[in-house]
ROFI-97764 format. One record per residue (C-alpha): residue in one letter; x, y, z. Coordinates in nm, 4 decimals, padded with zeros to 6 digits. Layout:
(rec A, (X, Y, Z)) ...
***
This chain:
(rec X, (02.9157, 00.4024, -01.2539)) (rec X, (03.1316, 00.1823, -01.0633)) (rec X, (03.0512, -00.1571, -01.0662)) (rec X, (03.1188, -00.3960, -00.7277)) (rec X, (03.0611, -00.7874, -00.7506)) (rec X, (02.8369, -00.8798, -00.4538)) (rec X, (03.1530, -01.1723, -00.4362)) (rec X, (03.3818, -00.9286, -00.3252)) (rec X, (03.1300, -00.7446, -00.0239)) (rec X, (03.1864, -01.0902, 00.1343)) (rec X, (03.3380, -01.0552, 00.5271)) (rec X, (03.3556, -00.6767, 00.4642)) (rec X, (03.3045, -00.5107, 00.7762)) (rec X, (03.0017, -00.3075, 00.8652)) (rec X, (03.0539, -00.0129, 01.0920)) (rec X, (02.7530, 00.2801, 01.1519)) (rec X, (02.8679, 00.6622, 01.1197)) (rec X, (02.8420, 00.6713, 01.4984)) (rec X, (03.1597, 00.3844, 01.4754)) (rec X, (02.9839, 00.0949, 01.6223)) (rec X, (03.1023, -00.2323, 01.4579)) (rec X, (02.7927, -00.4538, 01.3562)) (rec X, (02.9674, -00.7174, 01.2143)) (rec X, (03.0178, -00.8971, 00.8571)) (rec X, (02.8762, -00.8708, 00.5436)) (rec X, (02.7603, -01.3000, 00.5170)) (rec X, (02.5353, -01.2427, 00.2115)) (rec X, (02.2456, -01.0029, 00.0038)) (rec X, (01.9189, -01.0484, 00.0245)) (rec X, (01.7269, -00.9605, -00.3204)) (rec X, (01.3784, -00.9075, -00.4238)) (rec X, (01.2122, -01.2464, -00.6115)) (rec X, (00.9185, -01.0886, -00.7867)) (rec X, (00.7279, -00.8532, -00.9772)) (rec X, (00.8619, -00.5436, -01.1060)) (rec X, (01.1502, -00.5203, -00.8506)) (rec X, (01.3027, -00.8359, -00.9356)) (rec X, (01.6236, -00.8456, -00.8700)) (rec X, (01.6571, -00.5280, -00.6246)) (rec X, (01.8866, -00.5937, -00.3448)) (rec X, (01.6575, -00.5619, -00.0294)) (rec X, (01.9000, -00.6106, 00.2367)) (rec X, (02.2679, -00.6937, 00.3642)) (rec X, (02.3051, -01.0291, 00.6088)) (rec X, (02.5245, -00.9745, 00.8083)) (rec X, (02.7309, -01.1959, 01.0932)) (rec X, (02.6560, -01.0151, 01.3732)) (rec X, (02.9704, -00.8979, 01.5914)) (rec X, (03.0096, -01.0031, 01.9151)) (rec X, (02.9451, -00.7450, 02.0935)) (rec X, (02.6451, -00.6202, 01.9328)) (rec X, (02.3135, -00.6983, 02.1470)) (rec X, (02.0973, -00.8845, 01.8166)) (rec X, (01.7929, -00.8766, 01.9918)) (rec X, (01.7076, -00.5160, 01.9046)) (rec X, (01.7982, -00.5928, 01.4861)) (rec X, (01.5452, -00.7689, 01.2960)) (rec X, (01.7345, -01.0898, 01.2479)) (rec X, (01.7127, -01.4059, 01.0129)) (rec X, (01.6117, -01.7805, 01.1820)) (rec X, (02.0100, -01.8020, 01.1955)) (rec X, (02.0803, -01.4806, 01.3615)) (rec X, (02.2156, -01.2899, 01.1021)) (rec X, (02.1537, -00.9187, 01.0983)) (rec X, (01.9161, -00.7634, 00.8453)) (rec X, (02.0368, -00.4228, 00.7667)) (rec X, (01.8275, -00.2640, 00.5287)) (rec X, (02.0321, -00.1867, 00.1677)) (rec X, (01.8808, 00.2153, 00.2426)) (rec X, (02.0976, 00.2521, 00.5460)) (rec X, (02.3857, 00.2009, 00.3294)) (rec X, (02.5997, 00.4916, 00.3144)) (rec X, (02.8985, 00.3767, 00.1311)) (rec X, (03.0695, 00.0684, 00.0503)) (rec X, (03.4729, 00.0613, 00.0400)) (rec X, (03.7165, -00.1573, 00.2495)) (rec X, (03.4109, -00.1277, 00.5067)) (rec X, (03.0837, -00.0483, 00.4437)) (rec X, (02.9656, 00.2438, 00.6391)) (rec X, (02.5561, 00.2317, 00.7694)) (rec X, (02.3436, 00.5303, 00.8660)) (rec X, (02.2844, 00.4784, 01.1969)) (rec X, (01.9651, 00.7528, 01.1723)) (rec X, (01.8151, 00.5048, 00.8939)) (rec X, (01.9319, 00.2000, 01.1173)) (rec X, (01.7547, 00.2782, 01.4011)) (rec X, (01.4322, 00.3631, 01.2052)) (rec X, (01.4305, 00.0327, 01.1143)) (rec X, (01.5001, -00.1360, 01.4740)) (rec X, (01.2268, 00.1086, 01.6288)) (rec X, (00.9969, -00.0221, 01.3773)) (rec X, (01.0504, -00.4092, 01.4484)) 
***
């Protein structure tokens, strides 16, 4: 298994499959209890400035919440699912 530290995700780009640019990876958002302590939940991400944030679920400080399931890989950018994406904006 390869190991990443969440350190080095920081400012790493997030693009969808589609090629949309979301924006920046800003932090990781992790379970705090019970059995799933621990699990990442979710990457915050600085939204790019193009992207319209009002149909993301978003933080109090406008960061974007994308959902760690949409993640497809994670390299020099990390590429999102844009299928599971939208699931999760449709849902908001």
């Amino acid at each position: 298994m390869v190991k990443i530290r969440a350190s080095k995700l920081r400012d790493v780009e997030l693009i969808t499959d589609t090629g949309v640019r979301l924006g920046w990876v800003y932090d990781l958002l992790f379970e705090e209890e019970g059995e799933e302590k621990g699990k990442i939940l979710a990457i915050l991400a600085e939204p790019d400035e193009d992207i319209d944030i009002s149909k993301f679920r978003i933080t109090e400080d406008e960061l974007l919440i994308i959902p760690i399931t949409a993640v497809k890989s994670i390299g020099e950018v990390i590429i999102i699912d844009s299928s599971k994406l939208a699931q999760v904006i449709r849902a908001r």
